[in-house]
Every structure is written in C-alpha cells, then in structure tokens.
C-alpha positions in Angstrom: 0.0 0.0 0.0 2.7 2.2 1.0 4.5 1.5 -2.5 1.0 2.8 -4.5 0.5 5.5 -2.1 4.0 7.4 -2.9 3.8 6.2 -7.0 2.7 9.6 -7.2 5.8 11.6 -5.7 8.0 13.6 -7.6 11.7 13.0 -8.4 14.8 15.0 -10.1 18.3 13.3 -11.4 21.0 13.7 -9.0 24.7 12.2 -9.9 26.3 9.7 -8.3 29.0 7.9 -8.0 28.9 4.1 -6.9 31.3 1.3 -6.0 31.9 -1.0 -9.2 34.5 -3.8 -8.7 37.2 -1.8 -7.5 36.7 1.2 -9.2 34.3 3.3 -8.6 31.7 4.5 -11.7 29.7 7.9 -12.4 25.7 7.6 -12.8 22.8 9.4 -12.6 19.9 8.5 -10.0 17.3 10.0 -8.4 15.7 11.8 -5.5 12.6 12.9 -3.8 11.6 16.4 -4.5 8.6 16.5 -1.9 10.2 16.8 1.5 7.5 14.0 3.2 6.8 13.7 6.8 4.8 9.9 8.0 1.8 11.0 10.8 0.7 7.5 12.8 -2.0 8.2 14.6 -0.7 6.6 18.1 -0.8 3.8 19.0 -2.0 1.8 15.9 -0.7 3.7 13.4 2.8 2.9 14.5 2.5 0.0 13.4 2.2 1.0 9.7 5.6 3.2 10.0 8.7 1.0 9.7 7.3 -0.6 6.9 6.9 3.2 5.1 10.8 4.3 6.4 11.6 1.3 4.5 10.2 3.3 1.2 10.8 6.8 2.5 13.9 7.0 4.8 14.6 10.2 4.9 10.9 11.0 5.9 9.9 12.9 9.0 8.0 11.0 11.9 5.7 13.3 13.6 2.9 11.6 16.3 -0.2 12.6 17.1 -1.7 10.4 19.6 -5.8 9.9 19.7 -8.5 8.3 21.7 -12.0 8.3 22.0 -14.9 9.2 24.3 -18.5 8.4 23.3 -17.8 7.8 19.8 -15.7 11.5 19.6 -11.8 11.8 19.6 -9.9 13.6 22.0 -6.5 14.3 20.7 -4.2 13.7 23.7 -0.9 13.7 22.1 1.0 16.1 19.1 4.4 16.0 18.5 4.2 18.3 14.9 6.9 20.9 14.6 6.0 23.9 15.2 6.8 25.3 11.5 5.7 23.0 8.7 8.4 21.8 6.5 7.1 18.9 4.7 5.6 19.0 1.5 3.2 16.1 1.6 1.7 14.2 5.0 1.2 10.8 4.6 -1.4 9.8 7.6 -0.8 6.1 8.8 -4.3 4.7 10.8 -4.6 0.9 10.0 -8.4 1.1 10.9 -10.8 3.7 9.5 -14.3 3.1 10.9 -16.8 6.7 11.4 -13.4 8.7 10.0 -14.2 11.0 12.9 -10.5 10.5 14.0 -9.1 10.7 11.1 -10.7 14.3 10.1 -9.8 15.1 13.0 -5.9 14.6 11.7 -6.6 15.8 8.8 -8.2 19.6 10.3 -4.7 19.9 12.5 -2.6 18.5 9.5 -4.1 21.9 7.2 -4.1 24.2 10.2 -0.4 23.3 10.3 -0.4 24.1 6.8 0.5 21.3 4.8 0.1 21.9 1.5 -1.0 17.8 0.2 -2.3 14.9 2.4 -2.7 11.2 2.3 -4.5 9.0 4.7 -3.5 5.5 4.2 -5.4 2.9 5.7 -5.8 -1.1 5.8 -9.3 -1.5 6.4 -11.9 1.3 6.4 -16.0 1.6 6.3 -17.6 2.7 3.5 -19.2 5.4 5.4 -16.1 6.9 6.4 -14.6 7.1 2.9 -17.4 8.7 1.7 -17.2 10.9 4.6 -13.4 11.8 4.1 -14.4 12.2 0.4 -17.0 14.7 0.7 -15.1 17.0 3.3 -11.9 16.9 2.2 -12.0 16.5 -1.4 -8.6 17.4 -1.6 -7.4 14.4 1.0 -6.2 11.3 -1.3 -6.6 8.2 0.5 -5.1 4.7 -0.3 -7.0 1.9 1.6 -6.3 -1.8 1.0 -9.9 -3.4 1.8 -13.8 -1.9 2.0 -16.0 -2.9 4.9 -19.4 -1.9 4.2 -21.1 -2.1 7.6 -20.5 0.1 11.3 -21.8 -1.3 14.5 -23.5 1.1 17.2 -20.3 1.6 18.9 -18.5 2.7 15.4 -16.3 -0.8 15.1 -15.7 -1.9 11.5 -17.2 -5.4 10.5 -15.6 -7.6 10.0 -12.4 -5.2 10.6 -9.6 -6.2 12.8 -11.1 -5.2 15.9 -8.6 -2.9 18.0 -5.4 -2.7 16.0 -3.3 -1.6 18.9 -4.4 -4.0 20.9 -3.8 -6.5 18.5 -0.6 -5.2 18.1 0.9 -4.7 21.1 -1.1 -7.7 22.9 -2.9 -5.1 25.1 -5.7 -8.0 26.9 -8.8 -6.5 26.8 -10.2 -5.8 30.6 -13.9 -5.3 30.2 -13.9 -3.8 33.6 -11.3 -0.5 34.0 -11.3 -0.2 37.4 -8.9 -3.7 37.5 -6.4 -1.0 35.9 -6.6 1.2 38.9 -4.5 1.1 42.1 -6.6 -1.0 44.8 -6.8 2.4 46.6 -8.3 4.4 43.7 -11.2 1.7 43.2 -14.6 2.9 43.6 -16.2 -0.9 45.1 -15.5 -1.7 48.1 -13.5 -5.2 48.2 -15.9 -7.9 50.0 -14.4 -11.5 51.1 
C-alpha cells in the first residue's frame, strides 16, 4: 500500500558515483523532491511506519496520539513541529471506521499548513470514505480493503477489531477499574 500511495511523488536526477569492482563508476539516480513527513496516529498507526521508512527513509515521523470518548476523539498527544516543512503528509491509521479521528488529523494537519495529504489505511467503512471524500476532497486516500457495515459503537465489521491492541497484545479488561491502584477503586473489596 505504502509502494501505490507514494507512485505519485515527484523526483529530479541527482549524480552519483557508486562502488563497481574496484573502481568506482559515475551515474545518474534520483531523488525525492517533496520533503514527506509519515503521521501515525498513536498507538495503531505505528505499526504502519517502519514498513513506510523502509520506502521513505529520509521521511519525518511526527505523532499525534488519539483516543475516544462516546464515539468523539480527543486528541491527547502532538508532536508536529512547530513550523511546517514537509511538503506532503502521509497519515498512517490501519483502521478507519466513522473517520471522525481521522478528520480530526486531517483539520490539524491543514491548520499546520501542509500543502497535500494522504491517509493510508488497511481497512476502512464505507461510510467513512465517503465521509473523508466529501469534506476533504482534496485528501487522497489509499486503503487496501472496504467494509461496508459500522456497528453502534463505530467498530468496523468484519475489521480487525482494535489494532493496537492487537498489536501490542494489550488484553482486553472489560472492567477499567482492574487498571486502577486498589486504593483508587470505587467498590468496596468484600471476602
């Protein structure tokens, strides 16, 4: 995915010289001309970014860290410099369900001032495409499969379920408060 989503960069010829037996030859290659910065959304999207420093190596890496609350994302992490010196964004979020977090992204990524972004995604709702689509025309988005339905609480399905989780093998606790400290626990502990 990462491969289709940068077919689209620019290059220039730049000379070289390389190693050849044991002499050394002159050539001409080539070079990025967009200056690209990589934006996982944290924690899944980091995931997605040694595979695309494997492409771009010479890309920035600039988190943004989001979670949500009642279906709305809270951003509780940004680590964007302060100037913007990247030509293009590329937006790394393996899962893209209501597309509320990543519009989200994408409104900070513009007020930074970006001048071209692109959301790449593994999975992703139909819903939320079209939703990316019709508010940010301007937004390309590469996305390796469709899932055409959302359940009440915004989950893709089939999907992945939580791709952090799965990534990091984060058990899931149904009940928070077993995360807590025993003295921060609202119940009181009965034998």
């Amino acid at each position: 995915m990462g491969y289709e989503a940068t077919s689209s960069l620019n290059t220039c010829p730049v000379q070289l010289t390389v190693p050849f037996n044991q002499n050394h030859i002159d050539c001409t290659g080539k070079k990025l001309v967009e200056k690209v910065a990589l934006i996982p959304i944290m924690r899944s999207g980091l995931g997605m970014v040694d595979s695309m420093l494997e492409l771009l190596p010479k890309a920035g890496v600039h988190h943004i860290g989001m979670y949500k609350q009642n279906l709305m994302p809270v951003q509780y992490y940004n680590r964007l410099p302060r100037k913007c010196d990247s030509d293009i964004a590329y937006i790394l979020d393996p899962v893209m369900a209501t597309a509320q977090t990543v519009l989200c992204v994408v409104g900070i990524l513009k007020k930074w001032g970006v001048a071209k972004i692109h959301i790449i995604t593994v999975i992703a709702s139909k819903q939320g495409l079209e939703q990316v689509a019709s508010l940010h025309p301007d937004v390309s988005i590469s996305v390796g499969e469709v899932d055409s339905e959302l359940n009440e609480k915004g989950v893709v399905l089939p999907g992945l379920g939580d791709a952090g989780d799965r990534l990091y093998g984060t058990p899931l606790i149904e009940d928070e408060e077993e995360l807590m400290h025993q003295s921060k626990r609202k119940r009181s502990c009965e034998m």
